[in-house]
C-alpha positions in Angstrom: 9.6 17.3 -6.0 13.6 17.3 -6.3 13.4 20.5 -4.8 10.8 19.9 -1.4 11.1 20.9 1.6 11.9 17.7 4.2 8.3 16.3 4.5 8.5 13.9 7.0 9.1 17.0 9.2 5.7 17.7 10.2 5.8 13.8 11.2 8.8 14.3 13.3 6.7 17.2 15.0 4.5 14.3 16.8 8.2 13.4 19.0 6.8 9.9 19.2 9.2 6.9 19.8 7.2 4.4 18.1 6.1 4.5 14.1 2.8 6.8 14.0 -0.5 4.9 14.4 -3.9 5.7 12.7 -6.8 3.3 14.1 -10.7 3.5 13.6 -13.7 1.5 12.0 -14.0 1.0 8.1 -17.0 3.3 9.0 -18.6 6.0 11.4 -22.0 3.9 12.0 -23.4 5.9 14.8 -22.3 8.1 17.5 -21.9 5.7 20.3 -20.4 3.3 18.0 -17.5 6.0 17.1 -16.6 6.9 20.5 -16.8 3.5 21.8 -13.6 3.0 19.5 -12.2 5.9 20.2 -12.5 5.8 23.8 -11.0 2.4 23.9 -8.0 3.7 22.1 -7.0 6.9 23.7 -3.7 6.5 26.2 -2.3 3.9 23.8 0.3 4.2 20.9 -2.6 5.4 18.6 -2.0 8.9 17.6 -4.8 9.7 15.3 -8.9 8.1 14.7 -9.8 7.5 11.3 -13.3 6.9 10.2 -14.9 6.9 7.1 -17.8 9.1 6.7 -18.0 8.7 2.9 -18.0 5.2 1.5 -17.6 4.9 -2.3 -18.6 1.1 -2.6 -17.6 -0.8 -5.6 -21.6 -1.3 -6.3 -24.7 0.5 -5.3 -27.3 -0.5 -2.8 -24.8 -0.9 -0.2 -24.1 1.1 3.0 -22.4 4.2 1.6 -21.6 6.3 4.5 -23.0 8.6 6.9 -22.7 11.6 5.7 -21.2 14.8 7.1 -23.3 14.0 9.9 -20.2 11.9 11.1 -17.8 15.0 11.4 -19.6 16.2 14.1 -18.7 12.6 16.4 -15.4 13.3 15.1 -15.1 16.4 16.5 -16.4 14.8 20.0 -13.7 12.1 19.3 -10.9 15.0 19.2 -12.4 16.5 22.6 -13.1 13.6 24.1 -10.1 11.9 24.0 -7.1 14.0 22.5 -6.5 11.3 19.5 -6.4 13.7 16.3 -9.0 12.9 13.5 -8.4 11.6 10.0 -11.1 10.6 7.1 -11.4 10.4 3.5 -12.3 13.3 0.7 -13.6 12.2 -2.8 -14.7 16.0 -4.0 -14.4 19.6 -3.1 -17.3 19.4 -1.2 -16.1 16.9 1.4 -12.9 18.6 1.4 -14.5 22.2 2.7 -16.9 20.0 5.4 -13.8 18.4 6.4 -11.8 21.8 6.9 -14.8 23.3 8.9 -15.2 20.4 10.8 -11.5 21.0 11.5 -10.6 17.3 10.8 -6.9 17.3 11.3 -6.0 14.7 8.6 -7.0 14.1 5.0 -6.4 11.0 2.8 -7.5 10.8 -0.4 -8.7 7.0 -1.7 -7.5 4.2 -4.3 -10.7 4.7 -6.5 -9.7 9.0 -6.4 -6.3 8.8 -7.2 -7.0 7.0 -10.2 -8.1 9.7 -11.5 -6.1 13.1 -12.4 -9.2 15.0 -12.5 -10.4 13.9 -8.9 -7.0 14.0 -7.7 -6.6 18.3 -9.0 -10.2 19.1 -7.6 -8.8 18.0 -4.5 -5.7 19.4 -4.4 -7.1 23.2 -5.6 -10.1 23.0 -3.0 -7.3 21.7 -0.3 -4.8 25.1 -1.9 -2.4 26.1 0.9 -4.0 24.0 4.0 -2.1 23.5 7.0 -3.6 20.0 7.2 -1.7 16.7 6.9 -3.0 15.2 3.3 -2.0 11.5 2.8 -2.6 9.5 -0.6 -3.0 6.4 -1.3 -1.9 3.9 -4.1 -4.1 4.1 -7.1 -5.9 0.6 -7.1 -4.2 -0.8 -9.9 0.2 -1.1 -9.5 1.2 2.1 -11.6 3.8 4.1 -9.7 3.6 7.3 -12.0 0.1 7.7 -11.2 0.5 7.7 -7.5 3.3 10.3 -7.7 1.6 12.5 -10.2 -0.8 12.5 -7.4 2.0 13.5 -5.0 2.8 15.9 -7.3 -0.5 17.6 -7.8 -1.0 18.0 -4.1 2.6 19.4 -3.6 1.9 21.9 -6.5 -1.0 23.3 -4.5 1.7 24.2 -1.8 0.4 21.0 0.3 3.7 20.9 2.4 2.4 18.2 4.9 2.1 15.1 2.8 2.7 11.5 3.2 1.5 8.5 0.9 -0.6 5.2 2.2 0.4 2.2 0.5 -3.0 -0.3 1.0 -2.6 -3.0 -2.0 -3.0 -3.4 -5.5 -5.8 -4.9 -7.3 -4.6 -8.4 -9.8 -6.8 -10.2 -11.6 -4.7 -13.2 -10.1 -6.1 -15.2 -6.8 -3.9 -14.8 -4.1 -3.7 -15.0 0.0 -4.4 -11.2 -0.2 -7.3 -8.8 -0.8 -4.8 -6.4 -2.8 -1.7 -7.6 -3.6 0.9 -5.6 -1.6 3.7 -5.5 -4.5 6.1 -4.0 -1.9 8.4 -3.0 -4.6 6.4 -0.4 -5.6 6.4 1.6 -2.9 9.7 0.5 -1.7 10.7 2.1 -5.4 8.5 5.4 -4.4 10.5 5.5 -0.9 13.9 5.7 -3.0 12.5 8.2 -4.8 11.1 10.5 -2.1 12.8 9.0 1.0 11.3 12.1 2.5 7.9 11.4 2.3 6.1 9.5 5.1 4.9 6.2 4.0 2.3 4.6 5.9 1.0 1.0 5.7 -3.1 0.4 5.1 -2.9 -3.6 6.0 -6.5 -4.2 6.7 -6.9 -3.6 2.6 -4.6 -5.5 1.5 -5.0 -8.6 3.7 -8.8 -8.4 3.3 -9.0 -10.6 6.4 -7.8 -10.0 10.0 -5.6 -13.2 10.2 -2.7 -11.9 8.5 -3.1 -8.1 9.2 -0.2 -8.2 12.2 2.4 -10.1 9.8 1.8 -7.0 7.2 2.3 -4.8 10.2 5.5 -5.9 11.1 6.7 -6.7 7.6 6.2 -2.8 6.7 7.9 -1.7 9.8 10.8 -4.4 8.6 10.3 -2.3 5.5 10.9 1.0 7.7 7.8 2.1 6.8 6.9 5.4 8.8 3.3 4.3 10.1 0.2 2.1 10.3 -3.3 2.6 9.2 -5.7 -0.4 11.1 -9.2 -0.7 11.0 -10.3 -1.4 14.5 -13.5 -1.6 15.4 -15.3 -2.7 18.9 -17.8 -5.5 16.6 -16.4 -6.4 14.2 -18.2 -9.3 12.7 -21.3 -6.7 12.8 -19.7 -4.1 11.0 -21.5 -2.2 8.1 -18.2 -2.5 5.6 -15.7 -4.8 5.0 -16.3 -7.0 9.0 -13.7 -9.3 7.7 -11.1 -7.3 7.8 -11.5 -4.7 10.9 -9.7 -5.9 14.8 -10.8 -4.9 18.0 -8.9 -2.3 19.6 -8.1 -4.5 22.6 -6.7 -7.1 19.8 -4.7 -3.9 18.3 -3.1 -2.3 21.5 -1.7 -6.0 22.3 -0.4 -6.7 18.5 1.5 -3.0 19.1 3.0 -4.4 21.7 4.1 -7.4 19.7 5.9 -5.6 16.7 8.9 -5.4 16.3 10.8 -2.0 15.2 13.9 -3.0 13.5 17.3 -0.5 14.0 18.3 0.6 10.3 21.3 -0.7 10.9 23.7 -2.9 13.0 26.4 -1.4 15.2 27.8 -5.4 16.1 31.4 -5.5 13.9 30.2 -9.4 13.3 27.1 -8.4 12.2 28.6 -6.3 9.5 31.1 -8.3 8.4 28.2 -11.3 8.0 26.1 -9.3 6.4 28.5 -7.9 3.9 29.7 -11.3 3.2 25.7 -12.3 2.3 25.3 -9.4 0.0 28.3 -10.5 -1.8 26.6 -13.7 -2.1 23.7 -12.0 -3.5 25.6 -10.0 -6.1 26.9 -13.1 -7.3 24.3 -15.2 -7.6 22.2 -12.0 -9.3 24.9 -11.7 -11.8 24.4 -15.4 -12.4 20.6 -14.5 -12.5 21.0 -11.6 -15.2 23.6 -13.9 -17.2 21.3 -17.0 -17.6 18.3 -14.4 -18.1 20.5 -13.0 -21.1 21.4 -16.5 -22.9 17.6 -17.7 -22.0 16.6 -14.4 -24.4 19.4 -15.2 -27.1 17.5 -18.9 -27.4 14.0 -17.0 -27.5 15.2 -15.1 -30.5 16.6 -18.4 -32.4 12.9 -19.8 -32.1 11.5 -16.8 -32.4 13.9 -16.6 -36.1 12.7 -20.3 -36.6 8.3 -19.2 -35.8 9.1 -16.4 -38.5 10.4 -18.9 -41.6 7.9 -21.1 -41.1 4.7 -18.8 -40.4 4.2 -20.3 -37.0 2.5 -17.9 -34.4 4.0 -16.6 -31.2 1.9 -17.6 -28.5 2.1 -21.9 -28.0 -0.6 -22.2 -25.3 0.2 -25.5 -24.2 3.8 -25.3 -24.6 3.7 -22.2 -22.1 1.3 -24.4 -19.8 3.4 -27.1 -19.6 6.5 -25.2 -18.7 5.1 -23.3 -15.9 3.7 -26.3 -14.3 6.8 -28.2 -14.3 8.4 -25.2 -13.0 5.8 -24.8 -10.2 6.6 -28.2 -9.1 10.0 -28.1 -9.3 10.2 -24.8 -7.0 8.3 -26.2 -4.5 10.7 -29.4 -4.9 13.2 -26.8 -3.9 11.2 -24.4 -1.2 9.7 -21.6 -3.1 5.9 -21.3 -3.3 3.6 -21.4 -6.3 2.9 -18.1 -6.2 6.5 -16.7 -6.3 7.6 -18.9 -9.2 4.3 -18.1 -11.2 4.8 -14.3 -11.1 8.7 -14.9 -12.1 7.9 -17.3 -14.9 4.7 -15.1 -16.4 7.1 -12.1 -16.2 9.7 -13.9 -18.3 7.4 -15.7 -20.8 5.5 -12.4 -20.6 9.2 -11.0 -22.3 9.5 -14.0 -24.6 6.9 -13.2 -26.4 8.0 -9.5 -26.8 11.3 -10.8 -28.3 10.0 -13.5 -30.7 7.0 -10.5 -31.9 10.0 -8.0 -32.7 11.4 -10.8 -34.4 8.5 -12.1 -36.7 7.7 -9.0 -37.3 11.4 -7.7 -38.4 
């Protein structure tokens, strides 16, 4: 995609002044249900209505969607109120209901884009559409899957495309539904820093607490959009309640966020900041230089594990360090789940280096 065409042009064709909004229920229940929603949403900041009218649910026996049925509310939706319409395609057939239906926005789901096959059935049944097509992140945190997603959609001469970033499963517990691993698509951004990114925070909070912090720390991320599940009963909702708002709760958290300039004009504020990012470089040299002499010890035990036909992995030993270093980062301000993830990641490369060793 070295070679494509500005995509977030087709975004910059909406001339809003705010990042583009996407808000609907988890899923089209009835008629009146949908444009309830949508009704309550129109004249706001909310640019398009999403609904799902296909549910692929982790297990069967629960509600799995309406059906194509649910196009035809979204077509009232569009004449109704103006807001454009957006909703998931799993297969080639929802894809051509979704085009004669004349939905104006496709996104294709974690649980498709997991899968290449899904992901080029798609992309040859959508072949040359003038429709927007977003994708999300594949549910697990592999960033060459989600672009070779990108990539199969963009090879079907898909020109209006844009990713949704909504969380990645981990088999760890966390605060989160998916873990957002910002880095990942902060990494695609660099990448493609012409390719809309959007942010999905109902999935990855799980929970509707949380969901306007994750708005406004993707907008701090200069993230391009939102996608909220809003729905006008929540707690009665046929899929995920927990994590859908009201709209009435959504038009007043839009008015909350914050939209940060990319950057400062203030001389003051440029000459602090560049004196805090050569702080940082500093103290990340220090970082990568104790990282370095931590790995030259590894391989000195790892040399010692090898003469005396001792294995790798020390259970307890690995236990006991990162409980002492859990309490000792939260003797100095840093949470449990921070230093956890840093400390697995390292003993994670420990082990790597003491195997090549042993096995030398």
């Amino acid at each position: 995609m070295e070679n494509s065409p500005k995509l977030k042009k087709w975004l910059n064709e909406f001339k809003l002044n705010h990042p583009l909004v996407i808000a609907g229920p988890c899923s089209a229940e009835t008629e009146v249900q949908v444009l309830k929603i949508a009704n309550e949403l129109k004249n706001t900041d909310v640019t398009a209505f999403r609904a799902g009218i296909w549910k692929p649910r982790t297990r069967p026996g629960n509600f799995e969607g309406v059906g194509a049925i649910g196009l035809k509310w979204l077509q009232k939706v569009k004449s109704e109120t103006g807001l454009l319409t957006c909703t998931e395609v799993a297969n080639r057939v929802h894809v051509r209901l979704a085009l004669e239906h004349d939905i104006d926005i496709l996104w294709i789901g974690a649980r498709s884009t997991v899968s290449p096959f899904i992901v080029q059935e798609i992309a040859d049944a959508l072949k040359g559409t003038n429709k927007i097509v977003l994708i999300k992140n594949p549910v697990n945190p592999d960033l060459a899957l989600w672009l070779g997603g990108i990539e199969r959609l963009y090879s079907s001469d898909i020109k209006k495309l844009g990713v949704i970033h909504r969380g990645f499963s981990t088999y760890e517990q966390t605060k989160y539904r998916n873990n957002p691993e910002w880095q990942i698509p902060i990494e695609l951004q660099n990448k493609f820093p012409d390719l809309p990114l959007i942010c999905d925070p109902s999935h990855i909070a799980g929970r509707r607490d949380i969901i306007q912090d994750l708005c406004q720390t993707a907008l701090d991320l200069n993230f391009d959009g939102l996608m909220v599940e809003t729905h006008v009963d929540p707690n009665n909702a046929w899929s995920d309640a927990k994590q859908q708002i009201k709209p009435s709760v959504l038009i007043k958290m839009m008015k909350n966020l914050k939209i940060r300039e990319l950057s400062g004009r203030d001389a003051k504020f440029k000459n602090k900041l560049s004196t805090y990012r050569a702080q940082i470089d500093v103290l990340d040299a220090n970082i990568l230089d104790n990282l370095s002499k931590r790995m030259k010890v590894v391989n000195k035990i790892g040399t010692i594990k090898k003469n005396h036909n001792v294995s790798v992995l020390q259970s307890k030993r690995w236990n006991e360090i990162l409980e002492k270093m859990i309490l000792n980062g939260e003797s100095v301000g840093l949470n449990e789940e921070f230093i956890s993830k840093i400390f697995k990641a390292i003993h994670q490369e420990s082990i790597n280096e003491q195997d090549k060793v042993i096995n030398s």
